[in-house]
C-alpha positions in Angstrom: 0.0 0.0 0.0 2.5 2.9 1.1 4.5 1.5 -2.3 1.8 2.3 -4.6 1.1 5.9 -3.0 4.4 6.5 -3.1 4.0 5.4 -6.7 0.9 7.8 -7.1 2.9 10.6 -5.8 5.9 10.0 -8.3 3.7 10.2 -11.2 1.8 13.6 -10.0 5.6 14.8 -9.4 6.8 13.8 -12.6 3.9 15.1 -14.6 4.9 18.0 -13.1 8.8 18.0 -13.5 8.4 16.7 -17.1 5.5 19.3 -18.3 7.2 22.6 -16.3 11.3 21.8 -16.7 13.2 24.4 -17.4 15.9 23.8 -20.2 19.0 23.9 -17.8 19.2 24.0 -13.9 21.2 27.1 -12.6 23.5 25.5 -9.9 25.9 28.0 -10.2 23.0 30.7 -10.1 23.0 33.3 -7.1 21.3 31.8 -4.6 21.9 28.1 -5.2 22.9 26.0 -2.7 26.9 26.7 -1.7 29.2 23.9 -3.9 31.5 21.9 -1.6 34.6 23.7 -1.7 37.2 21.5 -3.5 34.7 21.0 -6.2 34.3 24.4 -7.2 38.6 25.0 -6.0 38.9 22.0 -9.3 36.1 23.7 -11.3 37.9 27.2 -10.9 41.3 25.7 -12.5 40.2 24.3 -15.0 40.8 25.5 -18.9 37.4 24.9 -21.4 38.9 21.9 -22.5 40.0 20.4 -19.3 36.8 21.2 -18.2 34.7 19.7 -21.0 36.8 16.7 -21.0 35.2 16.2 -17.2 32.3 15.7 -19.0 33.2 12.9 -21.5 33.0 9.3 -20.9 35.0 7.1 -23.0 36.0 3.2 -23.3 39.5 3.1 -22.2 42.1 5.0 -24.1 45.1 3.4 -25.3 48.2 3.0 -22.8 51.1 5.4 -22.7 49.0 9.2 -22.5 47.9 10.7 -20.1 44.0 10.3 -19.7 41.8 13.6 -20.2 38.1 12.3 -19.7 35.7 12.4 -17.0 35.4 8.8 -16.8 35.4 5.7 -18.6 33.2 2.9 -19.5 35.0 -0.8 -19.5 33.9 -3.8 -21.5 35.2 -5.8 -24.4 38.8 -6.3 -24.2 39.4 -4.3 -21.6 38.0 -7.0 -19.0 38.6 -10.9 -19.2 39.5 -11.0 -16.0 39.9 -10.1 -12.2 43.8 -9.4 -12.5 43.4 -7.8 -16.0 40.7 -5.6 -14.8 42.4 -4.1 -11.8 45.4 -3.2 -13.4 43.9 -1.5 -15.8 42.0 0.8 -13.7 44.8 1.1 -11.4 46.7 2.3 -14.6 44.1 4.4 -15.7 43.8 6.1 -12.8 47.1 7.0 -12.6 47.4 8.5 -15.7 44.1 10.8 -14.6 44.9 14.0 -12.9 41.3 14.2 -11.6 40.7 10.7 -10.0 38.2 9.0 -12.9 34.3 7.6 -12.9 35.0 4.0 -14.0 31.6 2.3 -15.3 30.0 -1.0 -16.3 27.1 -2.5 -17.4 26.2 -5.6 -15.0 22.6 -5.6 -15.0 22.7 -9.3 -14.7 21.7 -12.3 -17.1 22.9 -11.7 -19.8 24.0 -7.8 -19.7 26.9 -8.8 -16.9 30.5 -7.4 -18.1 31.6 -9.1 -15.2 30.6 -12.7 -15.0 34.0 -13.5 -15.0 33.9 -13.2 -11.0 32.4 -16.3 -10.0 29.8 -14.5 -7.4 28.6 -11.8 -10.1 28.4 -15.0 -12.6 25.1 -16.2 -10.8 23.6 -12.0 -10.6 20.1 -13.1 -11.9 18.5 -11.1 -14.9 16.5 -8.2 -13.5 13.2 -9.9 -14.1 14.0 -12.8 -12.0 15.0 -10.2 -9.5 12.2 -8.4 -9.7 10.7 -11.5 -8.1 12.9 -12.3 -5.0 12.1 -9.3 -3.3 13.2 -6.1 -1.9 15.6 -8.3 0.5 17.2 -10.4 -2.0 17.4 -7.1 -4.1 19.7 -5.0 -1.6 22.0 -8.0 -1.2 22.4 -8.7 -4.9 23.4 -4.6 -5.1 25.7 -4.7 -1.7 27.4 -7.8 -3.7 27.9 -6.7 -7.0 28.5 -3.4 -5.2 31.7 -5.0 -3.4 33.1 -6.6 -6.1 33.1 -4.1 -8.4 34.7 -1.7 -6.0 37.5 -4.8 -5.9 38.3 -4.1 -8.6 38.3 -0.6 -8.8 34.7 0.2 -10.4 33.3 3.3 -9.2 30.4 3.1 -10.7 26.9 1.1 -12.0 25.3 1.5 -15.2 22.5 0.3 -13.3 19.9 -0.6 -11.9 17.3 -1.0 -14.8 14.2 0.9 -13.6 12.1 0.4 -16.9 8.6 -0.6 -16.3 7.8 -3.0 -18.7 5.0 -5.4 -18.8 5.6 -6.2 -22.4 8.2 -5.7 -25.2 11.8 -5.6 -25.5 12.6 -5.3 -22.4 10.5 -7.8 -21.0 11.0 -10.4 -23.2 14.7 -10.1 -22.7 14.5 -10.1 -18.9 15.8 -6.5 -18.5 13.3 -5.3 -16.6 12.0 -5.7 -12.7 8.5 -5.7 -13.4 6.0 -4.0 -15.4 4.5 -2.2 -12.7 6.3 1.4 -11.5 5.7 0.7 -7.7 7.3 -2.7 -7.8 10.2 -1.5 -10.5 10.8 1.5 -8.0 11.4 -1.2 -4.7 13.1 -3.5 -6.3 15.5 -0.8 -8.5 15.6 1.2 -5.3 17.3 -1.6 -2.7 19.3 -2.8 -5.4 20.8 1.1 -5.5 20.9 1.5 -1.9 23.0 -2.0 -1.6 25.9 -0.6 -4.5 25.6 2.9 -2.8 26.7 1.1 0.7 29.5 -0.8 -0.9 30.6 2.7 -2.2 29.9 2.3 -5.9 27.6 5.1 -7.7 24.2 3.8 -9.2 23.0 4.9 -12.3 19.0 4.0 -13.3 18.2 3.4 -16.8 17.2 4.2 -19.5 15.2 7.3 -18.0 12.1 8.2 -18.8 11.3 4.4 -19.4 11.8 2.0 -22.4 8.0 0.8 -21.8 6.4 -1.4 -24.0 8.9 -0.8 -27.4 9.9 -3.9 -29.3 12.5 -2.9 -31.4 16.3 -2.6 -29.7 17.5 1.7 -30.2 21.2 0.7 -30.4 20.1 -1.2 -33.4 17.3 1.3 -35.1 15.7 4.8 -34.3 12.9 3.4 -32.4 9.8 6.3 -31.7 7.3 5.6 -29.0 3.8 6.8 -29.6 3.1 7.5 -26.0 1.5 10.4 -23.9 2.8 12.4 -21.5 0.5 10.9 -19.1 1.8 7.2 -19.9 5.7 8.2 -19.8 5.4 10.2 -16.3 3.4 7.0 -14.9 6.8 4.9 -15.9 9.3 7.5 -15.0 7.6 7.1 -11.8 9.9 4.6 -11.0 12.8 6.6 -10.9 11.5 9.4 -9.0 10.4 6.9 -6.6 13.7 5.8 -6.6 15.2 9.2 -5.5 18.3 9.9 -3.9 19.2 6.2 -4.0 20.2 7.1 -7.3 23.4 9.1 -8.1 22.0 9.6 -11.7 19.8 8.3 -15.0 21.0 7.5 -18.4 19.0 8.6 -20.8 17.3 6.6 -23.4 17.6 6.5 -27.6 14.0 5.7 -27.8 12.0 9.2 -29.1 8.4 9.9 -28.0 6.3 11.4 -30.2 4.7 13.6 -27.0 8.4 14.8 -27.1 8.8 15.7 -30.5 10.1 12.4 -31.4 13.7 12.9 -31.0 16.0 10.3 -28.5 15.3 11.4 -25.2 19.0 12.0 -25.1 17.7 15.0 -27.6 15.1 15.9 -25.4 15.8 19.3 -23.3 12.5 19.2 -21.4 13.2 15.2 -20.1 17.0 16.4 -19.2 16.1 19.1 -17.2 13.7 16.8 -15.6 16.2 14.2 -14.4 18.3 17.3 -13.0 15.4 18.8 -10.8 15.1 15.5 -9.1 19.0 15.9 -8.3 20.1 13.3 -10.6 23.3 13.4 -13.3 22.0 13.1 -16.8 24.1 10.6 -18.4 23.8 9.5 -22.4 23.2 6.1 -23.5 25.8 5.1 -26.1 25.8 8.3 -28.4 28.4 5.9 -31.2 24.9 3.7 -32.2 24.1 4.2 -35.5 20.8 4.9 -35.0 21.1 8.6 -33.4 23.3 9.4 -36.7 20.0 8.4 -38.4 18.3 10.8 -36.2 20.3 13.6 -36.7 20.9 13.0 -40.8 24.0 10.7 -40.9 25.8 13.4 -39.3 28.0 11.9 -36.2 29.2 15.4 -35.3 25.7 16.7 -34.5 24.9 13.5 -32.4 27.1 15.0 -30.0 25.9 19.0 -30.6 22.5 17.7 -29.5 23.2 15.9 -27.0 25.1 18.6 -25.1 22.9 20.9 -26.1 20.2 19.4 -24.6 21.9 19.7 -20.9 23.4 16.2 -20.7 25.9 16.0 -18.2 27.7 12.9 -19.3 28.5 12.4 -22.8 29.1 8.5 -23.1 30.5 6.7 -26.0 31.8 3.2 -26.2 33.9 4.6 -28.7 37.7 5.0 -27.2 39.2 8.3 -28.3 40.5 8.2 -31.9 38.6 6.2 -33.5 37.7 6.7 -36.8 33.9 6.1 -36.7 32.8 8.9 -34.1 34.2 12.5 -34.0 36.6 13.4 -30.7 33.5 14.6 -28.6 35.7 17.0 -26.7 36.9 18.5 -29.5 33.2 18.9 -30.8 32.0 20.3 -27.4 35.0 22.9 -26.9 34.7 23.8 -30.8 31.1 24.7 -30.2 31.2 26.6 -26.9 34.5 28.8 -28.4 31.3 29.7 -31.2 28.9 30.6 -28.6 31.0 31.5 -25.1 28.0 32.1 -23.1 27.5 27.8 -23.2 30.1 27.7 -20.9 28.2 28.6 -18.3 26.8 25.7 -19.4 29.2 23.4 -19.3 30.1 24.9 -15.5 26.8 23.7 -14.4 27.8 20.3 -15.9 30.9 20.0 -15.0 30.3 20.8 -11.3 27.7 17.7 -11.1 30.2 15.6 -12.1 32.6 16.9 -9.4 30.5 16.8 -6.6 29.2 13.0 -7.7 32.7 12.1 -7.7 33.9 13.6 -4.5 30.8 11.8 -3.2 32.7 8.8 -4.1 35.8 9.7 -2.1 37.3 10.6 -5.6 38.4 13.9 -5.3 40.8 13.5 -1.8 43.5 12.5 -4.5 42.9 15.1 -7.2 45.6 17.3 -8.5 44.9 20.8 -9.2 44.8 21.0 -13.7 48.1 21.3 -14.9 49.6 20.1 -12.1 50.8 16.6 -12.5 50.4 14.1 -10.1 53.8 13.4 -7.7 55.3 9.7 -7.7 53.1 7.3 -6.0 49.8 9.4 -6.4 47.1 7.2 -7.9 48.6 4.2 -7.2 44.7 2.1 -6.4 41.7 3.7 -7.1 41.0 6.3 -4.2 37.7 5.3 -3.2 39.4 1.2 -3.0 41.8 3.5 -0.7 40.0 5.1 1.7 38.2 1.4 2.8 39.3 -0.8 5.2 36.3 -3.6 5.4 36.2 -3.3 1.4 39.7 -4.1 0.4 39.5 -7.9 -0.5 39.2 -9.8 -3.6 36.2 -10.5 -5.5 34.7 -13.9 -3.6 35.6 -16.4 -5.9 37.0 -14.3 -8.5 38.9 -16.0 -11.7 42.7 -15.3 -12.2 
């Protein structure tokens, strides 16, 4: 009972954020709330590019530079296994002046980069979750929560909070349930067990995938759905609230939201930032967004940062020859039109405070400072634990 109203309420409150948003949130407007101080003492240092480069997510570069992203999202190659995985990070991190976000996708099933720890092998796909209860939920989070920080992963591209009776994401087992109240307790203790391991949760793919059969990584997939409909299944994020550190937007495009990708979407960004959240994109190297935008990979990335996303995600790793630099797109763009850097302030500062929230930022050299001999050495927030410090149980070698 208290579920559902708190259900109810989520969809009244989304309605709300969704249909009144402004386009950007002011954080660094007079009279917002006071940053935390070495945040905004990073923020201040930074040049344009170092600071849009905060705002970048990459997969991981190649060895020998030093790293200027805001964090970076592992799979493929760069896992295999336990060993592998933590030296990369550890390497990566070193090479980072300001201590990195380091993501993966382990949503379970079959969406698990790392199945190759013995423990995270058996995480059951989110629909069998959704079924164990809110119990079984928090454990499987504090678990996969424990390992990951093991190995140095500071960050979930998860829980999946789409409410999906039918579809592609129900048939493939991605989603808890199909109901929001049941997807928002479920996606909820699973957050709160990976935020008490120390890892960063973020929900997907906000506002909801719903009922839509066809895959957006694969195709430009438009949802004819209401406003009405797409607040009841964002409900279960909202519901989910401060469990989550941020959502990742979706590629699907609703035609009540002009029928661009929600990454496109200025209205349903601004409403993942006034309930607190970091807006994160889903993969902007699919070939489907280029479709959106007219083949154009360039403007894929334009969009999406124009549209207030904080996070611009790419599995692409820097350099390659399919998807434009996005830093140097973003920096390009704000030289055109300086008063976006305010902008990219707001942005940039999310990102900081999310990460010193982690324990990140204790480490962090000022820009253009280079780290001394022996800085970086483990991944802070691996650091800064005591109980935490082990191996993944059972992990492969």
């Amino acid at each position: 009972m208290a579920a559902a109203l708190l259900a109810s309420r989520a969809v009244a409150a989304t309605t709300r954020e969704i249909s009144c948003a402004p386009a950007a949130r002011g954080e660094l407007a007079a009279g917002a709330p006071a940053a935390r101080e070495r945040a905004l003492e990073l923020l201040r240092a930074m040049t344009l590019p170092e600071k849009v480069a905060q705002m970048v997510m990459t997969s991981a570069p190649a060895p020998g530079r030093r790293v200027e992203l805001g964090g970076v999202i592992l799979h493929g190659k760069a896992l295999g296994s336990a060993e592998r995985t933590r030296r990369l990070v550890a390497e990566l991190q070193r090479r980072a002046r300001v201590p990195l976000l380091v993501a993966v996708d382990v949503e379970g099933g079959g969406v698990n980069r790392l199945r190759f720890v013995r423990t995270l092998a058996a995480l059951p796909p989110p629909r069998r979750l959704g079924g164990e209860g809110e119990w079984a939920a928090e454990a499987w989070g504090t678990r996969a929560g424990l390992d990951m920080l093991a190995l140095g992963i500071n960050c979930s591209l998860g829980p999946v909070l789409d409410v999906s009776p039918d579809g592609l994401m129900s048939r493939t087992g991605r989603s808890l349930g199909g109901e929001p109240d049941h997807v928002a307790r479920l996606g909820r203790a699973y957050a709160r067990g990976l935020r008490s391991a120390g890892v960063l949760p973020i929900g997907k793919h906000f506002p909801g995938y719903g009922t839509a059969r066809r895959n957006s990584d694969l195709a430009l997939v438009i949802a004819r759905r209401t406003r009405q409909d797409i607040a009841r299944e964002a409900a279960a994020f909202v519901a989910a609230g401060d469990a989550l550190e941020g959502v990742m937007l979706a590629n699907v495009g609703y035609t009540s939201y002009g029928s661009v990708p929600a990454i496109f979407s200025p209205q349903l960004v601004a409403s993942a930032h006034l309930s607190g959240w970091l807006a994160v994109t889903d993969d902007l190297a699919v070939p489907a967004l280029r479709e959106a935008v007219g083949g154009d990979a360039a403007e894929v990335v334009r969009r999406a940062f124009l549209a207030g996303n904080d996070l611009l995600l790419t599995t692409a790793p820097p350099g390659w020859r399919g998807m434009p630099d996005v830093r140097k797109v973003v920096v390009e763009l704000v030289r055109r039109r300086p008063a976006l850097e305010q902008r990219v302030d707001e942005s940039v500062l999310r990102i900081l405070r999310a990460k010193e929230r982690a324990g990140l930022l204790e480490d962090a050299a000022a820009p253009g400072v280079a780290r001394t001999e022996g800085e970086g050495k483990a991944p802070p927030t691996a650091r800064r634990s005591t109980a935490r410090d082990h191996a993944p149980l059972g992990e492969s070698s």
